[in-house]
C-alpha positions in Angstrom: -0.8 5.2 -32.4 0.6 8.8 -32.8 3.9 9.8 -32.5 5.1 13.3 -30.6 8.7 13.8 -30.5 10.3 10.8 -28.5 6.9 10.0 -26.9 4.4 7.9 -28.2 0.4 8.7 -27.3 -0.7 5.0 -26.9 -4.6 5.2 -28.1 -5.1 1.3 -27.6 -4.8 -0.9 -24.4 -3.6 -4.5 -25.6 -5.6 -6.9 -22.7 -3.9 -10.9 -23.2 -5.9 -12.0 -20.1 -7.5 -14.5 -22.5 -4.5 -15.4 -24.9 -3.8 -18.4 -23.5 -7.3 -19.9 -23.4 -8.2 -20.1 -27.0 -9.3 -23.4 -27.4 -11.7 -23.0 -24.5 -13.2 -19.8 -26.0 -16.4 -21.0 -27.2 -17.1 -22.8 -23.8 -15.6 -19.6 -21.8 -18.0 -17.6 -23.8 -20.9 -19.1 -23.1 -20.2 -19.8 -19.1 -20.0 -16.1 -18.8 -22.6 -15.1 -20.5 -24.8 -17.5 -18.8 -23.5 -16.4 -15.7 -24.2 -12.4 -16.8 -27.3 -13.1 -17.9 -28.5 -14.9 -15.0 -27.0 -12.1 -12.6 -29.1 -9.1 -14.4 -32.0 -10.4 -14.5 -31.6 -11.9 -10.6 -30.5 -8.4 -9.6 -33.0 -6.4 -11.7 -35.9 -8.5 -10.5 -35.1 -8.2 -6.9 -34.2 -4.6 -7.6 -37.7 -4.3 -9.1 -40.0 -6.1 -5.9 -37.9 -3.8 -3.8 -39.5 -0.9 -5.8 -43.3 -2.0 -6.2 -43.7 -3.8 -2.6 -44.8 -1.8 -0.1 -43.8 -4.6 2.4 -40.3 -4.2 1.1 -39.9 -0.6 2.1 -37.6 -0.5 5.0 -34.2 0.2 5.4 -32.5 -3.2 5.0 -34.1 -3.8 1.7 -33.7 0.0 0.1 -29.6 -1.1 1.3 -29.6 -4.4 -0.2 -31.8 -3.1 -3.8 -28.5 -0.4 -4.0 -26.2 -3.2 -3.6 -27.6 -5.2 -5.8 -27.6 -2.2 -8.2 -23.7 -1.9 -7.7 -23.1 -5.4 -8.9 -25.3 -4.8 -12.0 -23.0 -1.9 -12.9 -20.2 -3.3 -11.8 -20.6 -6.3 -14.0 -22.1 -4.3 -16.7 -19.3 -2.4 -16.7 -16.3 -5.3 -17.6 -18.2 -8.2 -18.6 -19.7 -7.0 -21.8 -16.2 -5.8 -22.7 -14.9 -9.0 -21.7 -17.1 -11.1 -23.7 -16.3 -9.1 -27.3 -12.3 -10.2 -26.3 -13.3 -13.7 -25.7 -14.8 -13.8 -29.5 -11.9 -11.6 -31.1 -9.3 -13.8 -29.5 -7.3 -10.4 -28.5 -8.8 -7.9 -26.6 -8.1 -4.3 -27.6 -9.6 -1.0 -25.8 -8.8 2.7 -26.1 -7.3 4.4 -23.6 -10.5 6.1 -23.3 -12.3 3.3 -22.7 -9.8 1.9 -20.0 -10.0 4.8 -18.4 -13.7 4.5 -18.0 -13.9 1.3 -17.4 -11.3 1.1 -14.2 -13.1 4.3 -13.2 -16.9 3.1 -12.7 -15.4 -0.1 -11.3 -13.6 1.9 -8.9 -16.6 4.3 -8.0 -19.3 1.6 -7.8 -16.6 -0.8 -5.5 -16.8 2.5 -3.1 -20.4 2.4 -3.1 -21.3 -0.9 -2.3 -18.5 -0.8 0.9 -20.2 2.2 2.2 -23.2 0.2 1.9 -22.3 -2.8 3.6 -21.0 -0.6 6.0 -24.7 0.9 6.9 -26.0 -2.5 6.7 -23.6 -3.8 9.5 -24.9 -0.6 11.6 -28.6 -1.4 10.2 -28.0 -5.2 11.7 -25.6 -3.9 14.6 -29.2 -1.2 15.7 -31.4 -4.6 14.6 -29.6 -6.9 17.6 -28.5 -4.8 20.2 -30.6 -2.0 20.4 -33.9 -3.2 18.6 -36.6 -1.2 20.9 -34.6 2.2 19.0 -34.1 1.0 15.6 -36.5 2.7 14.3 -35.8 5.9 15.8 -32.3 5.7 14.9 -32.5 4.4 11.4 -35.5 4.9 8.8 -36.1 4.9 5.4 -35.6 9.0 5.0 -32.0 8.8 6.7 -31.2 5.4 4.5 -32.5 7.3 1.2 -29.9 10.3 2.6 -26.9 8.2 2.9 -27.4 6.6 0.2 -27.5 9.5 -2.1 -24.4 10.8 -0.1 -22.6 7.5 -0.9 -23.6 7.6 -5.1 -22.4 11.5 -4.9 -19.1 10.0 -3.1 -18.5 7.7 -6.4 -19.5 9.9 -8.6 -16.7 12.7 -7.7 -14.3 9.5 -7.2 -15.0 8.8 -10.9 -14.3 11.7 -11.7 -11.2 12.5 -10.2 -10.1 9.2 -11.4 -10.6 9.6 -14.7 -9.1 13.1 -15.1 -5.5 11.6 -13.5 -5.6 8.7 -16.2 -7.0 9.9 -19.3 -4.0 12.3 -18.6 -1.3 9.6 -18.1 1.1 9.4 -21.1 2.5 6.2 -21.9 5.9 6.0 -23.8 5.9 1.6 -24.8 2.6 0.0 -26.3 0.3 -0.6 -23.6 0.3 -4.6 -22.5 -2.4 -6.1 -19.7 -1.9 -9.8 -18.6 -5.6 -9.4 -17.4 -9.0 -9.7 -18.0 -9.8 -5.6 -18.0 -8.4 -2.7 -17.1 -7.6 -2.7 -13.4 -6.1 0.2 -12.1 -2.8 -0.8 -10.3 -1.5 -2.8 -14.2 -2.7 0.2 -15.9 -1.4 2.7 -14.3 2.6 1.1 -13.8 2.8 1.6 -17.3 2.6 4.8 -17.5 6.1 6.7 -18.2 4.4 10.2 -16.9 4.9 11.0 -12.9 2.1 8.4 -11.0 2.8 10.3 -7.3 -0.4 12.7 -6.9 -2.8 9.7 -8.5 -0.9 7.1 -6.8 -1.3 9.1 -3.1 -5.1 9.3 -4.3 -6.0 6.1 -4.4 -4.3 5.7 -0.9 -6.1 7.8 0.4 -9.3 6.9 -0.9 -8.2 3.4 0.0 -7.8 4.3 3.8 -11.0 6.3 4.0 -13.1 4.1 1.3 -12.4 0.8 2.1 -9.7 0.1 5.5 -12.1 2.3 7.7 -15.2 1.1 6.7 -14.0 -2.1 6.9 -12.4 -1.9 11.3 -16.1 -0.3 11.3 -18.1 -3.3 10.0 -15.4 -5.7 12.1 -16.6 -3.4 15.3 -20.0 -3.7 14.6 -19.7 -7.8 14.6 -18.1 -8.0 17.7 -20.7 -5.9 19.3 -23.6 -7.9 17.4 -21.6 -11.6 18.5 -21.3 -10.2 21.9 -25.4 -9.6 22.3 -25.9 -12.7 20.7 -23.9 -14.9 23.5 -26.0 -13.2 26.0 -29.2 -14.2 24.9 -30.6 -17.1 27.2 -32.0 -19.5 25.0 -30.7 -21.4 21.7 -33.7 -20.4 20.0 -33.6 -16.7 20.9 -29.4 -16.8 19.5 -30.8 -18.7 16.2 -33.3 -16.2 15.6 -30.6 -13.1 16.0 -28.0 -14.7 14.1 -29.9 -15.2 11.4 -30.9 -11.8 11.0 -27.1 -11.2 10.2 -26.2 -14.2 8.5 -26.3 -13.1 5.0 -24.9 -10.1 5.8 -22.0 -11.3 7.6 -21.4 -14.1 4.7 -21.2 -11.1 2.1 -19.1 -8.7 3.8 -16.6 -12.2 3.9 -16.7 -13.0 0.6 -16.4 -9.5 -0.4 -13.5 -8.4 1.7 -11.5 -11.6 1.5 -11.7 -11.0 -2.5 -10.7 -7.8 -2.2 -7.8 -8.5 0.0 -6.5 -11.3 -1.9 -6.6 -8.9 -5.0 -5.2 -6.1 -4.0 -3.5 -6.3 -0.3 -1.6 -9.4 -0.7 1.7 -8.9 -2.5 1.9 -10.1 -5.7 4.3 -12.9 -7.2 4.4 -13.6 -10.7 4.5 -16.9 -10.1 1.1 -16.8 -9.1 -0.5 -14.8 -11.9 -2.9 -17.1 -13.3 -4.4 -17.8 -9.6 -4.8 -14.1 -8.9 -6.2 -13.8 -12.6 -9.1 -16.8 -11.6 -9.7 -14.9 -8.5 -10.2 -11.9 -10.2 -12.6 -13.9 -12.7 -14.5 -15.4 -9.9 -14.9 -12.2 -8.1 -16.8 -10.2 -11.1 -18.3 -13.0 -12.2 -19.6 -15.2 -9.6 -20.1 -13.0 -6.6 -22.3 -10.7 -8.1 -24.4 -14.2 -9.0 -24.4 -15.2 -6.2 -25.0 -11.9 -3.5 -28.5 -12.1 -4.7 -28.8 -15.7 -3.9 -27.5 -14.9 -0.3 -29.6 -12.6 0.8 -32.9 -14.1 -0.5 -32.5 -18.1 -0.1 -34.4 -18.1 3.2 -35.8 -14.3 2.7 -39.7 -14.7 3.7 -40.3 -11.0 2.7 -38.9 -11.6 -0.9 -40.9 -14.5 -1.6 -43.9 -13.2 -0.5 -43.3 -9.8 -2.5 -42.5 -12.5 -5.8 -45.3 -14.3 -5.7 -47.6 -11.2 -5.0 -46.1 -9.9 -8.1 -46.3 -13.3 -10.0 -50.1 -13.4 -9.3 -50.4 -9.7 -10.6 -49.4 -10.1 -13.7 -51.3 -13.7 -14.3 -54.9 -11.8 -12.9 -53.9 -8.9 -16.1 -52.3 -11.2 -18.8 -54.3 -14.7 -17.9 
């Protein structure tokens, strides 16, 4: 720490998410990195089939590769950091590092809601107008947005990280959590919070709450086409095409309004704190599972691969 008058320049973040689980450490440990392992190389390999299959080149599956490339970083980006505090018993970060950390969390969560976003427009285009799908959405325009949507993060990183690497703190900094989230952070701080504070509302409005009514919009339009199909079969058929869609865009905005919308009671701490596990733990685990359980074109594109590499290396 250095000292500057009556202010004090906090240079470490003190994180006591873990402090009272230290006889579980060793079995916490190796949970998560089971679980972090498993989701890399789940998410890399489907990443990779996206890339080398031909038959894989359309727009839901460049969409669903970038997601999947979201939770990679995003987990990338706490668990790691996590996993050292687990070991030490007390998790200490620099100020630096905090700041980075909240930041890329921030910037990649943007990311992957713009993309489930497109992807309820690529399903909404898939259902109720499939003779112009292809005129309306293609891989050129999917390739564009995307890029649009990594820019987006990018500046939001950015930004972010200039307001709080610039916060000044005037108490050692404290965390009952398991990183750096932005909201705990930033109360701390003892400098003025409004212009960072109306930032993320607005990026909160635009980012998230409108993409979100846009994606609820697109549903009831897509639930609306499938009630007026005529036979069972024929509704079957179309609501699977959205089905794993639909069951990430839940899991992902119930997490997120559980964690951040819903008021918080202290009371509760511990359960918001195993949400919060659960949600950068599990559900990027398990995103890849949804979407390629009963995914045809993935298996196909896996096994191709599969017999590849036996006809070079067997």
């Amino acid at each position: 720490m250095t000292h500057q008058k009556n202010q004090t320049l906090i240079v470490e973040v003190l994180i006591v998410g873990f402090e009272n689980l230290t006889e579980y450490r060793i079995p916490l440990f190796l949970l998560l990195l089971i679980i972090y392992t498993f989701t890399c190389i789940e998410n890399l390999l489907i990443i990779f089939l996206v890339c080398i299959s031909r038959r894989l080149h359309c727009p839901m599956y460049i969409l669903i590769s970038n997601l999947l490339f979201c939770e990679f970083v995003y987990t990338t980006d706490l668990v790691p950091v996590i996993l050292h505090d687990i070991v030490s018993g007390r998790g200490l970060i620099s100020q630096l590092g905090c700041s980075v950390q909240l930041s890329v969390s921030g910037g990649v969560t943007i990311v992957e809601t713009l993309l489930l976003t497109l992807m309820s427009y690529d399903r909404y285009l898939a259902i109720c107008k499939p003779l112009r799908y292809s005129a309306l959405i293609h891989n050129r325009l999917c390739l564009y947005l995307v890029t649009i949507f990594w820019l987006i993060s990018f500046m939001f990183i950015m930004v972010t990280f200039y307001f709080v690497i610039n916060l000044k703190f005037c108490s050692p900094l404290t965390i009952d959590h398991f990183y750096c989230d932005f909201t705990p952070f930033v109360s701390l701080a003892c400098s003025d919070i409004s212009v960072i504070v109306l930032f993320a509302l607005v990026v909160s409005i635009t980012l998230t709450i409108l993409p979100f009514l846009f994606i609820v919009l697109s549903y009831v339009f897509i639930m609306f086409t499938i009630l007026r199909i005529q036979t069972s079969a024929g509704r079957r058929k179309a609501f699977s095409t959205c089905s794993s869609h639909l069951l990430v865009v839940t899991i992902y905005f119930a997490a997120l309004f559980c964690l951040y919308v819903m008021p918080r009671n202290d009371q509760y701490l511990n359960v918001y704190k195993g949400l919060s596990f659960t949600y950068f733990s599990v559900t990027p685990m398990i995103n890849p599972i949804i979407y390629t359980l009963r995914n045809q074109d993935i298996h196909k594109a896996l096994q191709v691969a599969v017999s590849k590499i036996k006809m070079v290396y067997c």
